[in-house]
Structure formats: C-alpha cells, structure tokens
C-alpha positions in Angstrom: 24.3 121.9 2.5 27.0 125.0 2.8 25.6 127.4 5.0 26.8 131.0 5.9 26.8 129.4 9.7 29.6 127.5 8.9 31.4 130.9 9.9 31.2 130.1 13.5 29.7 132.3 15.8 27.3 133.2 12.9 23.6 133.1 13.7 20.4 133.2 11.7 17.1 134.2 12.6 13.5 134.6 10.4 10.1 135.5 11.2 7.2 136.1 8.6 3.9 136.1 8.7 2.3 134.4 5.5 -1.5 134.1 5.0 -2.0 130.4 3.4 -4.9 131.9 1.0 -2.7 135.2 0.0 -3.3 136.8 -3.4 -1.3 139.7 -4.7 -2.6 142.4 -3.1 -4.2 140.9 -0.3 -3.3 139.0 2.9 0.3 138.7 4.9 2.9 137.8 2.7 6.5 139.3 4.6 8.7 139.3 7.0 12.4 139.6 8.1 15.7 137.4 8.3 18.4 138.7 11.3 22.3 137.5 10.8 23.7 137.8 14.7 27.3 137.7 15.0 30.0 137.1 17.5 31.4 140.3 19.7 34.2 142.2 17.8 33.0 141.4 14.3 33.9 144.3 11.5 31.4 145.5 9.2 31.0 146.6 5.7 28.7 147.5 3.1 28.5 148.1 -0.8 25.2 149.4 -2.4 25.1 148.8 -6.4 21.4 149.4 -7.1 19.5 151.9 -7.7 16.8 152.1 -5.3 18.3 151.0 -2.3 16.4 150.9 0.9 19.3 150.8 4.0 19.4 151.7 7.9 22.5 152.9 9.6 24.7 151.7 6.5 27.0 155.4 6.8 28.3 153.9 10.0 29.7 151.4 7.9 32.4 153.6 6.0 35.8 152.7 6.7 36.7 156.3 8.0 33.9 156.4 10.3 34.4 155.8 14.0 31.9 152.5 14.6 33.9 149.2 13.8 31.6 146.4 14.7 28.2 145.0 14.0 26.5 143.5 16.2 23.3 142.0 13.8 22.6 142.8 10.4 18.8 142.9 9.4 17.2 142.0 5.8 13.5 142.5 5.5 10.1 142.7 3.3 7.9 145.8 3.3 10.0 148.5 1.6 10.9 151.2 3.9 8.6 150.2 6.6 10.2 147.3 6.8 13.3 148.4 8.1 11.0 149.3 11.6 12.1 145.5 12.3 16.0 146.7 13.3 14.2 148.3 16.0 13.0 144.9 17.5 16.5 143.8 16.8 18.2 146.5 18.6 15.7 146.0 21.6 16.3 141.8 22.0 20.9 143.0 21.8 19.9 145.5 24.4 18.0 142.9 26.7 21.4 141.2 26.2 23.9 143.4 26.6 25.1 143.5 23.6 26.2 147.1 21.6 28.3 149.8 22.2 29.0 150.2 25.4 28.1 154.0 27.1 27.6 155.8 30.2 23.7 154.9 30.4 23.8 151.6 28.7 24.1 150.5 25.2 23.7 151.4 22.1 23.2 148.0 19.1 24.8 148.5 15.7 22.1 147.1 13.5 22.2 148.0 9.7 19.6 147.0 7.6 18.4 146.6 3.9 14.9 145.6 2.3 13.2 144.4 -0.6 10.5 146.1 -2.1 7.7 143.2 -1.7 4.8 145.1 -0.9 2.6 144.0 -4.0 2.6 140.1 -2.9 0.4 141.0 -0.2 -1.5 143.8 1.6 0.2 146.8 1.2 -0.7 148.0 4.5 1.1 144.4 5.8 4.8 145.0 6.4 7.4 143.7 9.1 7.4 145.2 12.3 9.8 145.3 15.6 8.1 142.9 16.8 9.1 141.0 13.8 12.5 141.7 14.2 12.7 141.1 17.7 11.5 137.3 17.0 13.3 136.5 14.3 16.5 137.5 16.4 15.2 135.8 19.5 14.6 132.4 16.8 18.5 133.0 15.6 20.4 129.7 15.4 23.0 128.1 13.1 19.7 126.0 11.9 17.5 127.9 9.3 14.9 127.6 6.9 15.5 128.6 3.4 13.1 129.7 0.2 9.8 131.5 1.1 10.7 132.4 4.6 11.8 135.3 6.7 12.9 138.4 4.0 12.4 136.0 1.8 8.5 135.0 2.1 7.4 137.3 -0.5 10.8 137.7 -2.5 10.3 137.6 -6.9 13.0 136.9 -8.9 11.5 137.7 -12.6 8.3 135.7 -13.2 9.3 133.1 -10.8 9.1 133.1 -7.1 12.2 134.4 -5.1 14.0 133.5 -1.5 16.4 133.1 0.6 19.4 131.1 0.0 22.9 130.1 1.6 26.3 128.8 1.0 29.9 128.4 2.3 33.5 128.0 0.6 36.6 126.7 2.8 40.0 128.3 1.7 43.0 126.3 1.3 43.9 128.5 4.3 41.5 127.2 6.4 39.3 130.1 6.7 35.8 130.0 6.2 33.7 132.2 3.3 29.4 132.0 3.8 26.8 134.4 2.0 23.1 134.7 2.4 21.0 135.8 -0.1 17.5 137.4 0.1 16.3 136.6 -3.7 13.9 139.3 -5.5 15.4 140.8 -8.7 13.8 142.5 -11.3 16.1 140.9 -13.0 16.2 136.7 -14.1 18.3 133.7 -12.6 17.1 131.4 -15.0 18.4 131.7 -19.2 15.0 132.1 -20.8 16.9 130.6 -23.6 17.4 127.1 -22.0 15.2 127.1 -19.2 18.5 126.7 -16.9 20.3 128.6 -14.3 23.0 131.3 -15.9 25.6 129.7 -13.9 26.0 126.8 -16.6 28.7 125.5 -14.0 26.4 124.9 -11.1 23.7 123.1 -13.5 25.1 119.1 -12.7 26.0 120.2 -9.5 22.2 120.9 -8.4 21.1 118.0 -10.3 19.4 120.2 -13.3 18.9 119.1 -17.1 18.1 121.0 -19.9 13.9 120.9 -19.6 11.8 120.5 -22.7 11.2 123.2 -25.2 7.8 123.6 -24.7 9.0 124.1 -20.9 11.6 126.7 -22.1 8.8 128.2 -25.1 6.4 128.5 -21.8 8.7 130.4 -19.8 10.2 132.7 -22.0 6.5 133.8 -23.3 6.4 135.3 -20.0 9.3 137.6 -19.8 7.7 140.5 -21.5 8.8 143.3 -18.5 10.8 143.6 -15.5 9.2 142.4 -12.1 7.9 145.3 -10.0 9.2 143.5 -7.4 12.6 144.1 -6.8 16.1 144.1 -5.1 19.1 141.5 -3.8 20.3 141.9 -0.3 23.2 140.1 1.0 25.6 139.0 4.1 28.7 137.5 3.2 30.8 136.8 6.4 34.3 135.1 7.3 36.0 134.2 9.9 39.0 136.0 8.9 40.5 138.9 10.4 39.6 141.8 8.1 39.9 145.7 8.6 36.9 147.8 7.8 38.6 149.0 4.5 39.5 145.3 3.9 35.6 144.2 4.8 34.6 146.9 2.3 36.8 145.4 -0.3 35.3 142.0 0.3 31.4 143.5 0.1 32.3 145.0 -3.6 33.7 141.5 -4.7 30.5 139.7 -3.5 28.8 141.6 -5.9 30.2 139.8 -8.6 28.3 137.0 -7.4 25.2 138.6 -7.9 26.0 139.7 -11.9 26.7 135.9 -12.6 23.7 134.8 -11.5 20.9 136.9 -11.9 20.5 139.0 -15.5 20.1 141.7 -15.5 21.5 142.9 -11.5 22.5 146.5 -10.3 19.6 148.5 -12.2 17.9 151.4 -11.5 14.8 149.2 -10.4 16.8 147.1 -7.8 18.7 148.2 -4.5 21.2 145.7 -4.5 22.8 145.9 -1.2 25.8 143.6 -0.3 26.9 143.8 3.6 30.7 142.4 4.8 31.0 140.5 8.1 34.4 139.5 9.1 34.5 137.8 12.8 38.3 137.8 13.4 38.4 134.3 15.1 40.9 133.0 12.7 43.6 134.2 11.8 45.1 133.6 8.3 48.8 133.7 6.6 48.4 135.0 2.7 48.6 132.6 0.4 52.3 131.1 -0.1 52.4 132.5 -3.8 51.2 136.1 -2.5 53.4 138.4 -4.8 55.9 140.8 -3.3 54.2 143.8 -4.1 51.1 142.8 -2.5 50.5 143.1 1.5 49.7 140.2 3.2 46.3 142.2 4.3 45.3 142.8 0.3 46.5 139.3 -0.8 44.0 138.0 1.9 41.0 140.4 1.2 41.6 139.2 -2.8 40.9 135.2 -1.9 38.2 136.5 0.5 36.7 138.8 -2.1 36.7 135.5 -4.5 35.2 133.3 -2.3 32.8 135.5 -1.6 31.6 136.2 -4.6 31.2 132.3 -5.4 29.1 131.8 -2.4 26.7 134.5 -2.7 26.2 133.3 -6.6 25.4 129.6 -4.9 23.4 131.1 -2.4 21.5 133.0 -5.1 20.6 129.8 -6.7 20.0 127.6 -3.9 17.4 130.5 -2.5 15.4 129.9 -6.6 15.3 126.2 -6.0 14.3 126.2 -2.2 11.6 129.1 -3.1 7.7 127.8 -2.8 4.8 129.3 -4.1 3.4 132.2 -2.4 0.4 134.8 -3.8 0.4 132.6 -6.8 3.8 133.5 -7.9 5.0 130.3 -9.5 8.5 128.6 -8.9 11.1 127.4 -10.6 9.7 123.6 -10.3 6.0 125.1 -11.5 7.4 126.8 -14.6 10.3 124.4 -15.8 9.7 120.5 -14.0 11.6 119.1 -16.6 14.7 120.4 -15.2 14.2 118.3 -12.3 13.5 115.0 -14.2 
C-alpha cells in the first residue's frame, strides 16, 4: 500500500496506550503518531476547523523567520495531548537535531490533536513520554487504524484512525498524506452504506451492502459525534517555499471535504500541516502556461496530489480502524460491503 514514507527521508512513529477491556469513559484509550523528516524540510500549515487544538503552528507563517520542521506531532487527549511534542522535542535534542544556537538547540515541533477524551478516562491523555517513544519507534514501517493518534479516533458512529497514501507525478516527484481520522462528521453515505468517494469504492474492493445494512446504519445518525477533528501531514519531496508549502496545505484540504460530510465545522479542528523535503527537484509541467511561474505551476500539481492522497488516506484509515471502547467499525456496521 501507498504510504506517506514513500517521500523519502519521511519517518513515522506511534505510541498508545489502549486498555483491552476499555469502555467509554473508562480505561487508556490514546496516544500519539510523530512524522520525522529529513534536515532542511519547509513547513506549513492551514487550520479550517473550528476548534482547533495546535502547538507552535504561528512559526509556520510564511513571513515568519523559522523555515524548517524538524517533526510534526498528531495526538489524542485534547489539549493535554499536545504535552507529547515535549517528549518529541527532547528525543531531536538527544540527536542533535533543531535550530542550531549558542547553548544548543532548539526542535521545531508543531503539533495538532483530536478531541478523544470520552473513549477512555478523561484523566488518561498522551504524555512526553508518549511522544518521546513514538519518535524513538519512527520508521518508514507503520501501523495503521486504531493506533498511535489514532487509537481512540471516531469518525461519526463508526470507529476512526489513522490512514496513508502516496501519488507519483508524471514529474517524478513524490505526493504522501497521513490522516488521523475523527470527524464529527461521516465518511460513509448513510444513503448507500458506501464511502463518499464513489470513485475509490472498486478500487478498495467495496459493494453496495444490503439495505437492511444501509437501514441499520443510517438509524444511527441522529447527531454529530462529540468526538471530533481531522489532522493531517501531507509531504513531497519537492522543493517548495514556505508560501508555496502553504499553498499546498490549503489544497489538501479538499481532500478532507470529499471524503468525510460534513468537514471544517465549528465542532472539528481540522488542521492540515505541509512538508516539502527539497530532495528533488522538479521542472513545471511541459504545458505550464506562460502566465504562470514555474514555482506556482508546481505548487498547483502538488496541491492536486495532495489533496487526492489525504482523501485516500482518509478512507484507508476507516477500513484499517478496529474496534476500541465499543465503538463499532466500518466492517461491524456494514459487512456486506466487504462480501
């Protein structure tokens, strides 16, 4: 499968804690997913929801003086959660890596989180420590569904995760997202018991389920989740300026509209962050038109790429999700679409 990895130099990392007999309300049900990149990679961000919970996402501006990132943290446990950058910050300071002053270094982390606190025990929420071992875990091999940020992620009624995916350009550079599933809004169409992205259905090997499936499944959409929010990497290997990156970020979002319905409310705090490595670099498409820059005609492919992946991402993060708190899944609810 595609992964966000296949950006090289790109690493991932989770750690969670997840109680096996975890009820909503009760028991560990959290933790926290770390995307490490190479030295020199730009940054960006774009924050669409409306209850966004970020760390050090103003350094991210365009105009502002810090141009790379050196990890990106998503989390569980609301606010608290983002206490895991700290653990990240201290495993890139053991290594060296960060912004390099007169008494050491200084790690550019930023971070989002999903408001998860519900699935388990309020008082049980990522710590450094979490976010020092998912970072120390980091590899281009990762788990997806119920793990990491993703452990006690809700999309809708069904259970939430975290999901990856890559596009190639006919340029040869390299597109990837990662997802961190848990919308108040739905990726599946009540109406047919199938993904919104009608295009992806064959491609993941779905068919329409039964209508008693479907009947079942829309009887429980009666109110948004509680539990909600999308967080995002996308990352290329391109070489992208900051303003470029943040061009690319705002694209991705698109991603997120197509496949979960409603996105960007007031309940959620979609957050999409921009990676761009620099290790390849890129000639604008042949039939770039005149009045475009080479840098802009680049950024626009980027931006469309990255919009498909995170959308794939998305669903692959549904249909990788298990059970957790008796949240059901997608395969619980709808088994027919699997048949």
């Amino acid at each position: 499968m595609s992964s966000i990895t296949d950006v090289a130099g790109i690493l991932v990392g989770h750690h969670h804690r997840l109680d096996p007999d975890a009820t909503l309300g009760s028991g560990w049900a959290t933790g926290s997913t770390v995307v490490l990149t190479p030295p020199g990679t730009v940054g960006a961000v774009d924050v669409r929801g409306g209850a966004p919970g970020t760390r050090e996402t103003d350094l991210l501006d365009p105009m502002n003086s810090v141009r790379h990132v050196d990890a990106v943290v998503l989390g569980g446990g609301s606010a608290y959660g983002l206490a895991a950058a700290d653990g990240v910050m201290r495993w890139l300071e053991d290594a060296g890596r960060g912004v390099a002053l007169e008494g050491g270094v200084v790690p550019i982390v930023p971070s989002a989180v999903i408001f998860d606190l519900p699935v388990g025990g309020w008082d049980c929420r990522p710590t450094a420590d979490f976010g020092y071992a998912a970072a120390a875990a980091a590899s281009t091999d990762f788990a997806l569904g119920s793990v990491g940020a993703g452990t006690g992620a809700r999309v809708g009624v069904l259970k939430g995760g975290v999901g990856t995916a890559s596009v190639t350009l006919e340029s040869g550079a390299t597109v990837g997202a990662l997802a961190v599933v848990n919308a108040a809004g739905n990726a599946v169409d009540p109406d047919t018991g199938l993904p919104w992205l009608s295009y992806l259905v064959e491609e993941f090997g779905l068919v329409p389920p039964p209508p008693a499936q479907i009947a079942a499944y829309a009887d429980r959409h009666t109110e948004f989740s509680p539990l909600n929010t999308t967080i995002a990497v996308v990352a290329t290997d391109a070489a992208l300026s900051p303003a470029a990156c943040r061009r690319v970020a705002v694209a991705a979002h698109d991603g997120l509209a197509r496949a979960i319905r409603p996105s960007h409310t007031p309940h959620d705090g979609d957050t999409v962050f921009a990676l761009a490595t620099g290790a390849v670099e890129v000639a604008p498409p042949p039939d770039t038109p005149a009045s475009l820059s080479p840098e802009t005609a680049l950024t626009t492919h980027v931006g469309i790429a990255a919009a498909d992946a995170l959308a794939r991402a998305v669903l692959v993060g549904v249909l990788a999700a298990e059970a957790v708190a008796g949240i059901p899944t997608y395969r619980d609810l709808l088994p027919g679409a699997f048949e």
